[in-house]
C-alpha positions in Angstrom: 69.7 -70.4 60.3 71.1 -67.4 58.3 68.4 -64.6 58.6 69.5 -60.9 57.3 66.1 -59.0 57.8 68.0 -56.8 60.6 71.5 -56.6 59.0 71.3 -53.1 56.2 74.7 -53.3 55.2 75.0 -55.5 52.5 78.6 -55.9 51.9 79.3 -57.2 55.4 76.2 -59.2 54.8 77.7 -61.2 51.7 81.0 -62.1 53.2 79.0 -63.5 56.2 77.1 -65.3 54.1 79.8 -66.4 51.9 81.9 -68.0 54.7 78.8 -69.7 56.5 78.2 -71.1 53.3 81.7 -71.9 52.5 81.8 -73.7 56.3 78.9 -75.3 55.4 79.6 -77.8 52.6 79.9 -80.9 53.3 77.8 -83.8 54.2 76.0 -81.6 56.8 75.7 -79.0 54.7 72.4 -77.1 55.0 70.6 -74.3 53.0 70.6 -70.9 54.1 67.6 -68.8 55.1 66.9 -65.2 54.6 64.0 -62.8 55.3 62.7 -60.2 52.8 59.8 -58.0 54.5 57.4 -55.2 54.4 55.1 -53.7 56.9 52.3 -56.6 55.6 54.4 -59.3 54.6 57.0 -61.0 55.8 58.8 -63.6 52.8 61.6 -66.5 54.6 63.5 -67.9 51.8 65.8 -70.8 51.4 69.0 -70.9 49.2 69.5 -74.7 48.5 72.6 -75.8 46.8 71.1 -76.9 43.7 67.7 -74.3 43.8 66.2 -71.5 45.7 62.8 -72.0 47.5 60.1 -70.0 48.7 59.3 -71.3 52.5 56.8 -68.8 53.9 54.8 -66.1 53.5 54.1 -64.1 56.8 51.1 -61.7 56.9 49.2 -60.1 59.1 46.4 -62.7 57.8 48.5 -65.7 58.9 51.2 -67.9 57.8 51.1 -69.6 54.4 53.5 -72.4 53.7 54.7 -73.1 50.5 55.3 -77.0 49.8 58.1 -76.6 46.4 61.1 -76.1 45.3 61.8 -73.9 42.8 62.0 -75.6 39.3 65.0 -74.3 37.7 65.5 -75.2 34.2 66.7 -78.9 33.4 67.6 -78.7 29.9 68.4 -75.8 27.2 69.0 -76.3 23.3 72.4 -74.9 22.4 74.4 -75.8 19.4 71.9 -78.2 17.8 71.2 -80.5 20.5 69.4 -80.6 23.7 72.0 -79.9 26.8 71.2 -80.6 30.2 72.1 -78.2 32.9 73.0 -78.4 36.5 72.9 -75.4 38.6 75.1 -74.4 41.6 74.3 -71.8 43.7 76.7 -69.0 44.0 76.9 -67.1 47.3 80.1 -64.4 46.8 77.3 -62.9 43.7 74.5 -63.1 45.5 73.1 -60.1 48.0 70.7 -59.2 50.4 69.3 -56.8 52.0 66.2 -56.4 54.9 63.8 -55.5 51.7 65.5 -57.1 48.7 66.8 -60.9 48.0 68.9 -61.8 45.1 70.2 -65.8 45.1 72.7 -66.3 42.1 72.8 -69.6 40.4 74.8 -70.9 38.0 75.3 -73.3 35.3 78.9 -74.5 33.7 78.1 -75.6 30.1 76.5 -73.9 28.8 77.9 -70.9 30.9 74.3 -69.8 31.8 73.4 -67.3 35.2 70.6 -67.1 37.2 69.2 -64.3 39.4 66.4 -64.9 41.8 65.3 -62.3 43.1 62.6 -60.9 45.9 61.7 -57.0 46.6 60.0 -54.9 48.1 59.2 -51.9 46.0 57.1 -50.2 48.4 56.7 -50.3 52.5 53.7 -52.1 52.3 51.8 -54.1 50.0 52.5 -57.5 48.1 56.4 -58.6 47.2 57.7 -58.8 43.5 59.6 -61.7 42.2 61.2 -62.0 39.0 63.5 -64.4 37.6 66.5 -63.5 35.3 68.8 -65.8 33.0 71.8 -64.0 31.2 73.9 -66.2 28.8 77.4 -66.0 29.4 78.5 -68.7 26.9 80.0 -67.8 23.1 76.9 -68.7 21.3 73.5 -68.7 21.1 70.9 -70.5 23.9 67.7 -71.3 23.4 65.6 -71.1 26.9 62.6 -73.5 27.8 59.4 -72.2 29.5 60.1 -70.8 33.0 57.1 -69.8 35.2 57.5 -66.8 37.1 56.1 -68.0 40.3 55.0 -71.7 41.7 53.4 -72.1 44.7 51.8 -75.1 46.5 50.1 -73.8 49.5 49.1 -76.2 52.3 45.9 -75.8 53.6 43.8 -79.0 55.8 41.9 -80.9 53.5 38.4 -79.6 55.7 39.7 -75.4 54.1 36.7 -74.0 52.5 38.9 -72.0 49.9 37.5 -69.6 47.4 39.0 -68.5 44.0 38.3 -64.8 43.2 39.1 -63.6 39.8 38.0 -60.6 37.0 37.3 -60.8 34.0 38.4 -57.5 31.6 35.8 -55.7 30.2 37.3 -56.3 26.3 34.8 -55.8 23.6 31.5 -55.7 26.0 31.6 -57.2 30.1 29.9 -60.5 30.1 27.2 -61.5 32.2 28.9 -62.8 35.5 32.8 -60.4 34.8 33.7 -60.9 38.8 34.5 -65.0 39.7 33.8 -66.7 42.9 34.8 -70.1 42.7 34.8 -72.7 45.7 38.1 -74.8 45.6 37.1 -78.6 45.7 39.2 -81.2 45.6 39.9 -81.8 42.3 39.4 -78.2 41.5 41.4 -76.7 38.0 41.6 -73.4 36.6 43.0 -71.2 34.4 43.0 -68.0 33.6 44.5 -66.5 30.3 45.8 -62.8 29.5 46.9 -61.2 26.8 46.9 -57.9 24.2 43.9 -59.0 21.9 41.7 -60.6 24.2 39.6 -61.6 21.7 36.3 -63.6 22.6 36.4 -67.4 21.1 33.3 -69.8 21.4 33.9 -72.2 23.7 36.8 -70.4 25.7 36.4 -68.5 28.8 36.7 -64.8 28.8 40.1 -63.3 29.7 41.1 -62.1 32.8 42.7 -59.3 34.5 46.3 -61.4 35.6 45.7 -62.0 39.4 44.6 -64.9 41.2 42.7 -64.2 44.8 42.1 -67.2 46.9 40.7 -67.0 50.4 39.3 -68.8 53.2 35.1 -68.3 52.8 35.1 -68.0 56.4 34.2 -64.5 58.5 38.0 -63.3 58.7 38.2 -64.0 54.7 42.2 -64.2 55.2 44.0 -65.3 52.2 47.0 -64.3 49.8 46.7 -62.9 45.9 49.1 -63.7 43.0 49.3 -61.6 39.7 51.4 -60.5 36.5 53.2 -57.4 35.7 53.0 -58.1 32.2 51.0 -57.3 29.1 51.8 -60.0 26.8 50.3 -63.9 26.8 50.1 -65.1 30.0 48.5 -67.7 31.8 47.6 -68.4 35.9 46.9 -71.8 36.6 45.3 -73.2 40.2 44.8 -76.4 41.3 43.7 -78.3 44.4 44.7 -81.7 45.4 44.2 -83.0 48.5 45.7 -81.0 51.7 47.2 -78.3 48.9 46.9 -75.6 46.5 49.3 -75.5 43.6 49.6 -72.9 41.4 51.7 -71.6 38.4 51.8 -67.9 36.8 53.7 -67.0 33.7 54.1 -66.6 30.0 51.4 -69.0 28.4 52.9 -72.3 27.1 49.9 -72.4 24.7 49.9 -72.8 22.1 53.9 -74.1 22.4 56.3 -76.1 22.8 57.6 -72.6 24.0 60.8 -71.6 23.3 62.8 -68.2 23.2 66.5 -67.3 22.1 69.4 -65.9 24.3 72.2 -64.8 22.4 75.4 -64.5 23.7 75.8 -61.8 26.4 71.7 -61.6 26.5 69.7 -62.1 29.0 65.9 -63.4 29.6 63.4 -62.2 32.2 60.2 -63.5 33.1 57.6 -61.1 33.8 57.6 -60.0 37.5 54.6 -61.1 40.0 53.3 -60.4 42.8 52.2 -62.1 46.0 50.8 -60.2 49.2 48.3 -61.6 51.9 45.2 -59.7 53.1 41.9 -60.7 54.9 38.1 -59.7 54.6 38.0 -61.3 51.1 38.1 -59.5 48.2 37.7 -55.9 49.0 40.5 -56.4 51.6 42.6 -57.5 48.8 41.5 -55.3 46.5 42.2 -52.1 49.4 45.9 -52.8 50.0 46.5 -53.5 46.7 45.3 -50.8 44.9 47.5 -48.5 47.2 50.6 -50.5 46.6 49.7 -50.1 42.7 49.6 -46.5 42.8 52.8 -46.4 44.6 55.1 -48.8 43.2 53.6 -49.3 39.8 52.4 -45.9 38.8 53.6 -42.8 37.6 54.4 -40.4 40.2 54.4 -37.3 38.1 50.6 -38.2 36.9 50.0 -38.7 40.9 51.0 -35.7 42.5 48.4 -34.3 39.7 45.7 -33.2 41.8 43.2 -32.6 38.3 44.3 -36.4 37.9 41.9 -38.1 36.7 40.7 -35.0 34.8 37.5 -34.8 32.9 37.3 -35.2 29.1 35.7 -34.3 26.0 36.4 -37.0 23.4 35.5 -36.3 19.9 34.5 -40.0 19.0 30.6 -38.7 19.7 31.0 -37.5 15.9 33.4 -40.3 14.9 35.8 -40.2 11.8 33.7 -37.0 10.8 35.7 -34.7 13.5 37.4 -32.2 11.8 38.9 -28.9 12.8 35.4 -26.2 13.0 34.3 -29.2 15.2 37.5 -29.7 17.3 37.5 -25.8 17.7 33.8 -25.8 18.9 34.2 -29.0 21.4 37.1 -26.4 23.1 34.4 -23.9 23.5 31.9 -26.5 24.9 34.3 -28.5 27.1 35.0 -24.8 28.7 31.5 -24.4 29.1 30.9 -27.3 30.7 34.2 -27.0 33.1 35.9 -30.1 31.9 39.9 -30.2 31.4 41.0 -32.1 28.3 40.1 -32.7 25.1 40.8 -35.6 23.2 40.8 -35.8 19.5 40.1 -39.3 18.4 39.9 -41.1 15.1 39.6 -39.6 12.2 41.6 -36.6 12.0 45.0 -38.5 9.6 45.7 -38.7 6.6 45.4 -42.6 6.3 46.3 -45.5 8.6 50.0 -45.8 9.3 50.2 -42.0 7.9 49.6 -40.0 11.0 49.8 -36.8 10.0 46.5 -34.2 9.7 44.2 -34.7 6.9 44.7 -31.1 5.3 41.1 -31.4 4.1 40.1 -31.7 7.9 42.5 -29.7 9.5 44.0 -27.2 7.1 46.0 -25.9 9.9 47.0 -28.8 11.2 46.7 -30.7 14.9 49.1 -28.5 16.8 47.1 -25.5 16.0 44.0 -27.3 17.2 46.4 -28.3 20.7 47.6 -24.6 20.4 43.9 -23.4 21.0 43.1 -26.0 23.6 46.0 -24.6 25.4 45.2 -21.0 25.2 41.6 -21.8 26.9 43.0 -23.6 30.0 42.5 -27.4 28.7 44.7 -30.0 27.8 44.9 -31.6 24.4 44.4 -35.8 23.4 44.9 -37.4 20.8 43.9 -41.1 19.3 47.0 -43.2 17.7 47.1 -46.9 16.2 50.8 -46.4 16.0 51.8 -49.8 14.7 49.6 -50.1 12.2 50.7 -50.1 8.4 48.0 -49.2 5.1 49.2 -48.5 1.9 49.3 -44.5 1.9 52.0 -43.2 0.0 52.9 -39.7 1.2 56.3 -39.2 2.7 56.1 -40.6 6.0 53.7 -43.3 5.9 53.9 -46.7 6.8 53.3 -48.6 3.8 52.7 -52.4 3.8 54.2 -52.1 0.1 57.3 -51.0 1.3 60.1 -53.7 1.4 61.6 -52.2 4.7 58.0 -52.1 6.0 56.5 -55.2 4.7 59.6 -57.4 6.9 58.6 -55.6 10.1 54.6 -57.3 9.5 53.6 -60.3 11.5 52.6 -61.5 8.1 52.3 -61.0 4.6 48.8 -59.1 3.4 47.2 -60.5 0.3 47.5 -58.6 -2.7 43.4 -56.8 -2.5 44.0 -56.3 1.2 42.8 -52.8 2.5 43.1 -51.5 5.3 39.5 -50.5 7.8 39.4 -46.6 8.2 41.5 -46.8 11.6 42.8 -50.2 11.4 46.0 -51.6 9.3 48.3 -54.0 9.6 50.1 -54.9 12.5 54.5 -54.5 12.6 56.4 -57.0 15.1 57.5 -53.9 17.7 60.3 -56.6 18.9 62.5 -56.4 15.6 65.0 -53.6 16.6 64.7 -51.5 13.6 61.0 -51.4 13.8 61.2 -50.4 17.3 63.7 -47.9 16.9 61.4 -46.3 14.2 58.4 -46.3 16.3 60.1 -44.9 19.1 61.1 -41.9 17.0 57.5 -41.7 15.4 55.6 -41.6 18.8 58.1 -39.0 19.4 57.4 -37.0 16.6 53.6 -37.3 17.3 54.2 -35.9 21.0 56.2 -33.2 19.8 54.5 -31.8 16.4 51.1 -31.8 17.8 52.0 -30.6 21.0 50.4 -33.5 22.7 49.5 -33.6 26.8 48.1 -37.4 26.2 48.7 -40.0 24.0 46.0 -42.5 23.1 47.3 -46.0 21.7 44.5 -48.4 20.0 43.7 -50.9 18.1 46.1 -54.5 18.3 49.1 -52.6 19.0 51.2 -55.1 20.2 51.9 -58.5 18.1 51.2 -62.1 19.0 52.0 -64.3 16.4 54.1 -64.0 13.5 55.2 -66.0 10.3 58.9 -64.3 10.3 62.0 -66.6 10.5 64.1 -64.0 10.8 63.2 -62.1 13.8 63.9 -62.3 17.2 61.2 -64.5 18.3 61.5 -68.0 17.7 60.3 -68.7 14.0 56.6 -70.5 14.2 55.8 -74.2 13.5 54.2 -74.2 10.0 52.3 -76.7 10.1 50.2 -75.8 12.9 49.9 -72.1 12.2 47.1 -70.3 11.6 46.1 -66.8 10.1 42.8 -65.3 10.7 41.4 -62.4 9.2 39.9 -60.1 11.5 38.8 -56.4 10.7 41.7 -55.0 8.7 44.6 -57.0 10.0 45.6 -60.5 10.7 46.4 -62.6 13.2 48.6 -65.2 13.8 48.2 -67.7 15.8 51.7 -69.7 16.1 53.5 -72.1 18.5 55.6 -69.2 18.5 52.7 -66.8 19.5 53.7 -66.7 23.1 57.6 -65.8 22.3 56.6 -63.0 19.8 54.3 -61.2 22.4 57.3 -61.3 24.7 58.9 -59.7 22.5 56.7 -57.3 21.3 55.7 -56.0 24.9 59.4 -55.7 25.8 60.0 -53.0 22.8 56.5 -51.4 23.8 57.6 -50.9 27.7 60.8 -49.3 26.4 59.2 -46.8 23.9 57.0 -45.6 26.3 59.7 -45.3 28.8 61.6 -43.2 26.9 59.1 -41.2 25.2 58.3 -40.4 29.2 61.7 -39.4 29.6 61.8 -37.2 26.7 58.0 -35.9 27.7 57.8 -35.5 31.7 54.2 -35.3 32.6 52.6 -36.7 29.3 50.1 -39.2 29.9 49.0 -42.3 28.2 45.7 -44.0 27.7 46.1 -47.9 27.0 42.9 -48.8 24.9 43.6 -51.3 22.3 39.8 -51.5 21.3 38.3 -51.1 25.1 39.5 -53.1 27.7 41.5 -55.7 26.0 44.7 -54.6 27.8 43.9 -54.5 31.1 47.0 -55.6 33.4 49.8 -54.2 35.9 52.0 -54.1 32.6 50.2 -51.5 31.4 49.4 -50.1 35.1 53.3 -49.9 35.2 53.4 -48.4 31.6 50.7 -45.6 31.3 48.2 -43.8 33.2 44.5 -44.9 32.7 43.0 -47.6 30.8 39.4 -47.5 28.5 38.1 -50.2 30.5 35.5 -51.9 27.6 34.7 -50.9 24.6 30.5 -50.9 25.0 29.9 -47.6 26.5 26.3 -47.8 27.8 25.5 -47.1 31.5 25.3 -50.8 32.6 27.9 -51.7 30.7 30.1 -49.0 32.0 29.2 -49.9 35.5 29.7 -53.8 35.1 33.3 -52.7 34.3 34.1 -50.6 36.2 32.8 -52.7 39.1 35.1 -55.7 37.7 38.4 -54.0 37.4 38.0 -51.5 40.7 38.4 -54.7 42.4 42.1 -55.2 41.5 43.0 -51.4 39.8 42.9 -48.0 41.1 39.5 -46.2 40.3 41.5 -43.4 39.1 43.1 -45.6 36.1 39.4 -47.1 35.2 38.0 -44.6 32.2 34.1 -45.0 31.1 33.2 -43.3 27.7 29.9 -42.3 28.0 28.1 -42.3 25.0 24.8 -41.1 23.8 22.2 -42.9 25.6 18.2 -42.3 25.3 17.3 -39.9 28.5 14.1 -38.7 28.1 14.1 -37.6 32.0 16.8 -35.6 33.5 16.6 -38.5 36.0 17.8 -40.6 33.2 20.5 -37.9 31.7 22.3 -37.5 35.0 22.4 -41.8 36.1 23.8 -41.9 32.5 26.9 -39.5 33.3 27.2 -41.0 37.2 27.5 -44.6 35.7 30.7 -43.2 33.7 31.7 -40.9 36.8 32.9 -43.5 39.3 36.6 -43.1 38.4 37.6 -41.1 35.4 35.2 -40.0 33.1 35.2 -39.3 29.6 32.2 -37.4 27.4 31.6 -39.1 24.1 29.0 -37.6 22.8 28.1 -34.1 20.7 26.9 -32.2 23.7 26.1 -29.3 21.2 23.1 -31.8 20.7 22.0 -31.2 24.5 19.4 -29.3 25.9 20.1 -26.3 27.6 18.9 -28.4 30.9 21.0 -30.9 29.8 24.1 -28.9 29.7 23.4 -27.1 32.8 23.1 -30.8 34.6 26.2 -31.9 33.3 28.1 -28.9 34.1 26.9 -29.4 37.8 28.1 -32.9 37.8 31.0 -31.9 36.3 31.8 -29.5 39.1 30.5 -31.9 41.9 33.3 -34.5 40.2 35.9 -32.0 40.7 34.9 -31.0 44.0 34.3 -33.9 46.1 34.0 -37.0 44.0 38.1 -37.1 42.4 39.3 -36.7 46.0 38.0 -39.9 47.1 38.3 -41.2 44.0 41.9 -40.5 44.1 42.3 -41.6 47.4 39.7 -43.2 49.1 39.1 -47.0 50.1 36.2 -48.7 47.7 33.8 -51.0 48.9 31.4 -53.3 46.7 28.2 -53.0 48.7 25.7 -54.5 46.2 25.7 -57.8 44.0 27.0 -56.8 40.1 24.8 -54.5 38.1 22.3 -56.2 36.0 20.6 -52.8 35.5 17.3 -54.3 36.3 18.1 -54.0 40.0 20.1 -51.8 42.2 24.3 -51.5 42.5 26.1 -49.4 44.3 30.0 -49.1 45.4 31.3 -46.8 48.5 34.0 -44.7 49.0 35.1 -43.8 52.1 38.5 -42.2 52.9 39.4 -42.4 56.6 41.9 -39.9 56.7 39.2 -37.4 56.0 36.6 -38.6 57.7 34.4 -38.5 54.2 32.9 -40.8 51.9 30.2 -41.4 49.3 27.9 -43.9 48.1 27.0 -43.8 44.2 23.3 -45.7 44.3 21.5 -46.8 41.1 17.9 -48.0 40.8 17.2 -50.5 37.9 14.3 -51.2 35.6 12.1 -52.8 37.8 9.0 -50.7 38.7 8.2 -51.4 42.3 11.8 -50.9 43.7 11.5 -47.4 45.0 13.4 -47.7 48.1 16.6 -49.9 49.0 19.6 -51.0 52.0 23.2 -51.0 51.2 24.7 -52.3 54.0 28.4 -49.6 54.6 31.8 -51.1 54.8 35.2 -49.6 56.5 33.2 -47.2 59.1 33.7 -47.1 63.0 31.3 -48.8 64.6 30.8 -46.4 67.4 31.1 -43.2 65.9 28.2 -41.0 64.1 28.0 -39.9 60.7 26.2 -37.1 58.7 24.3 -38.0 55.4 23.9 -36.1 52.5 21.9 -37.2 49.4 22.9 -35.0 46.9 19.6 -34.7 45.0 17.3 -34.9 47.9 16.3 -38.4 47.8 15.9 -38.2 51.4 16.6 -35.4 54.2 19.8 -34.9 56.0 20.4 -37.7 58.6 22.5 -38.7 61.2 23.6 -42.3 62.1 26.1 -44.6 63.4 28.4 -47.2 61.7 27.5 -49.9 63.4 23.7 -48.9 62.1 25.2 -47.8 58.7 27.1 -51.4 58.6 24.3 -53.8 60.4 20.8 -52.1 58.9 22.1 -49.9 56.3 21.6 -46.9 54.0 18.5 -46.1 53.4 17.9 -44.2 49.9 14.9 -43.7 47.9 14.7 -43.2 44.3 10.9 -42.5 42.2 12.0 -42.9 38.8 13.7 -46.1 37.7 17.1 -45.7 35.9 17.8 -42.8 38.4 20.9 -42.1 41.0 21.9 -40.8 44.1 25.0 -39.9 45.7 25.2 -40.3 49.7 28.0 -38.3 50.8 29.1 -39.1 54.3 30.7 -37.4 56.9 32.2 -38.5 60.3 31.5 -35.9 63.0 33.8 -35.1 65.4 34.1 -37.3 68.6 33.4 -33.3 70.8 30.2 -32.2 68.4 28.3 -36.0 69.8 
């Protein structure tokens, strides 16, 4: 056996390898093994002579062994007809090092070459995996579905096995959002994501891409699975027997998939995951939200410490904003101590004419940033960038326009109009429309003097009629075109290819509108929650999480995705809720203050109490809630709000020896006092408790009593909160 997890240098490396394999062939021959590993996982891999293969997965959890080869592809289309391929693997282009596997495979005719590849991006945390096939033949190829990851784990056939998965918070959270399924024999699932996330009768909800499956006994060991992609996708799960198979990848529904490789292109599938943990879910979810914030996100938005500031958004007026009131929102949001303000829909000239409505903002949006700027807060603003309407000023997209009118998913009927923020959607992944966008988003960031870019609306496409673009042209006779709120969608056997597409451009004009902006951030909303995914965690900097903004609502969200995301990344609007206690008015800004919280309302309509209220929560945020926000472990102590009963979640940063717990009573009358029983404390040291609005008095107890017995907090008024800040005392003050 051939291991390299102790050998650095890699050119010494691949002539080893090269002669063992070389020595090797024969009748005797046998596949090489090599070791790719982090602080939590350990990955052996196998380099057969026809495929690669995944053999194990070392954690600190346990070994899981994986029971297939990899399936490479056994057919392509190329010059009319269907051409089988046979791979070889090639060991003088492969390389390796002790945190990063490539295996090089390739095919004769067509001249086809593929890279397999393993790394670790970070010291800990899950491995990525992504699979890449460049065409090195004279002409055109067209590519088959590849899956970016199949596993069948072997388990005994007694395993009681759990599936955890979350649904995104799209237009509203559903009634059940987090997934605990027990994995019988027999057992078939699968989970869907994409950029629309659309709710359909009689399909299930989509879901964040990752796949969480466990052992339901005390240690709760197990290993997650997930997408870093934006566009269709699909994670499958099945158990048969003494296994679990599974398959993640682009969605071959509706298909036959298929997607073009010209000559001296290349293909990629999007890039998963895979990491082991224990203690179920929030075990999972507390090693991989780390690794997300370090391999996935922005480091310049990190090192941040306002991140994730506080907001004003302007939507609590909706398309009425204009400049008196953008002016005035800068002299509350100063009032009230919070750091941005974000202009949302409403202030352009038309959709797919983004400039200021002179009428609204005679002095258009930079002077409105300018002013922003000049009292200490940073300037937002709301953009549907790929939408076209039929303004005619110079500089708007225009569905008349021949030019324009090739770079739509489809063609709009002749009385189409578009809704007053919502157009027509352009295929990003034709190459003239995406070098035009890229220059546009450009121009936004620099004429308005932008500090954060918000994309909405069904930004990136699925779905096209178009023969001529770079997707594979749909199957007519199948297709489909729905009309839905000013634009329309396709749905295609092609619908998987043009999202790859799409998503592709998208990643690349925000990458280099980062370049050319350092320190700019972008919100992903595409109409609340529909975009949820490590694509986008890789691509911008917080996400609106759903796009129903009440306090349960808010919660159920944020309780969903804070299982797989970084709190930080999770944005609640709050919106204008009926308080008629101050009880009520503070439990309404604390459900929308558990990660980063946005104001949606006209707070020139609140009280003076009001305001003074918020501005203490707003400096108590600041203070000691974005710390551990930022940086903190996050427990789920309670079953999923139903706002009838109480929810909490805990925070607790061991580091600092500080944590909190953000309590909320329900509805029901009689529930004055309530448990939560702490997660993540030392069972034998003593901690000091807080409660913020003096629920209860200042108390002292162990973890073992906080873990075993529990919190006690008390709340009179129903619809009310508390925050329980902890503190661990010093071992020499017992």
């Amino acid at each position: 056996m051939l291991k390299l997890g102790s050998r650095p240098n890699v050119d010494f490396t691949l002539l080893f390898l090269a002669l063992v394999w070389n020595m090797s062939l024969g009748a005797e021959s046998r596949p090489s093994r090599f070791v790719v590993a982090d602080s939590d996982e350990k990955l052996v891999i196998e380099a057969g002579a026809h495929a690669p293969r995944l053999i194990e997965i070392h954690g600190r959890s346990g070994v899981f062994r994986n029971g297939l080869e990899e399936s490479l592809p056994g057919s392509v289309e190329a010059e009319g007809g269907s051409v089988p391929t046979q791979w070889q693997f090639q060991p003088q282009l492969s390389h390796a090092t002790p945190h990063k596997v490539v295996l090089v495979y390739e095919a004769k005719n067509p001249h086809l070459r593929l890279d397999w590849s393993w790394d670790t991006r970070a010291q800990f945390g899950p491995v990525e995996h992504e699979i890449t096939v460049e065409n090195l033949s004279a002409y055109e190829v067209w590519l088959p579905l590849l899956d970016s990851l199949q596993l069948q784990v072997e388990y005994p056939p007694n395993a009681d096995l759990r599936n955890f998965y979350v649904e995104k918070g799209a237009d509203s959270p559903s009634a059940v959002g987090t997934h605990l399924d027990t994995i019988v024999d027999g057992y078939r699932w699968t989970g869907e994501s994409s950029t629309y996330a659309l709710p359909a009768v009689g399909r299930a909800r989509e879901v964040i891409p990752i796949e969480v499956v466990f052992n339901a006994d005390r240690k709760g060991a197990g290993w997650y699975a997930g997408l870093e992609f934006s566009g269709r996708t699909r994670l499958a799960l099945v158990r048969e027997g003494d296994h679990v198979r599974t398959a993640l990848g682009l969605n071959p529904d509706p298909g036959p998939f298929r997607t073009r490789v010209l000559p001296g292109a290349e293909f990629s599938t999007p890039v998963v995951f895979l990491g082991t943990f224990s203690d179920g879910p929030d075990g999972a979810g507390n090693q991989l939200r780390p690794w997300v914030r370090v391999a996935l996100g922005n480091p310049l938005t990190w090192k941040d410490s306002h991140y994730p500031l506080t907001v004003n958004n302007s939507w609590g007026s909706g398309m009425h904003v204009d400049e008196q009131l953008a002016l005035s929102t800068i002299e509350e949001s100063k009032q009230l101590g919070l750091e941005m303000v974000h202009l949302d829909a409403g202030w352009f000239r038309g959709v797919g004419d983004w400039y200021a409505d002179p009428a609204k903002f005679p002095h258009g949006i930079a002077a409105v940033a300018n002013a922003a700027h000049q009292n200490g807060l940073r300037f937002g603003l709301w953009v549907d960038w790929t939408q076209a309407g039929l303004d005619t000023e110079p500089g708007a997209l225009n569905v008349r326009d021949p030019q324009v009118a090739d770079w739509l998913v489809t063609d709009p009927p002749p009385n189409w109009k578009p809704e007053d923020f919502k157009g027509q959607t352009a295929d990003l992944g034709v190459p003239a429309a995406k070098d035009y966008f890229e220059k546009e988003v450009n121009r936004i960031v620099s004429e308005d003097h932008l500090d954060m870019l918000e994309h909405d609306g069904y930004l990136v496409a699925q779905g096209c009629v178009r023969k001529d673009h770079p997707h594979a042209p749909p199957d007519r006779s199948t297709m489909k075109v729905i009309h839905d709120w000013g634009s329309d969608f396709v749905v295609a056997s092609n619908s998987t290819d043009v999202s790859y597409h799409a998503v592709k451009a998208y990643y690349e004009i925000y990458e280099h509108t980062r370049k050319q902006h350092p320190g700019l951030l972008f919100e992903i909303c595409n109409d609340g929650g529909r975009m949820v995914d490590f694509g986008s965690a890789a691509h911008g900097d917080y996400f609106s999480i759903t796009d129903t903004y009440d306090p349960l609502s808010n919660r159920r969200a944020f309780f969903d995705a804070s299982y797989v995301l970084p709190p930080a990344m999770l944005e609640s609007y709050v919106e204008k809720w009926p308080a008629p206690r101050l009880q009520n008015f503070v439990y309404m800004l604390r459900s929308g203050m558990m990660g980063w919280i946005t104001i949606m309302q006209d707070t020139h309509a609140w009280t003076p109490e009001q305001h003074d209220a918020a501005a203490r929560e707003i400096a108590l945020y600041k203070e000691k809630l974005r710390p551990l926000i930022r940086d903190a472990e996050l427990f789920h102590i309670s079953p999923r709000p139903d706002g009838v009963h109480w929810d909490a979640i805990e925070y607790w940063d061991a580091a600092r020896g500080q944590g909190v717990v953000y309590a909320f009573r329900g509805s029901v009358a009689d529930e004055r006092r309530h448990r939560f029983a702490l997660k993540g404390l030392k069972g034998r040291a003593h901690y000091l408790i807080h409660f913020q609005d003096g629920s209860g008095p200042d108390t002292e107890a162990t973890g073992s009593e906080l873990m075993q017995q529990g919190l006690l907090l008390r709340l009179d008024q129903p619809l009310s909160s508390e925050l329980g800040f902890l503190e661990e005392r010093p071992s020499k003050a017992r």
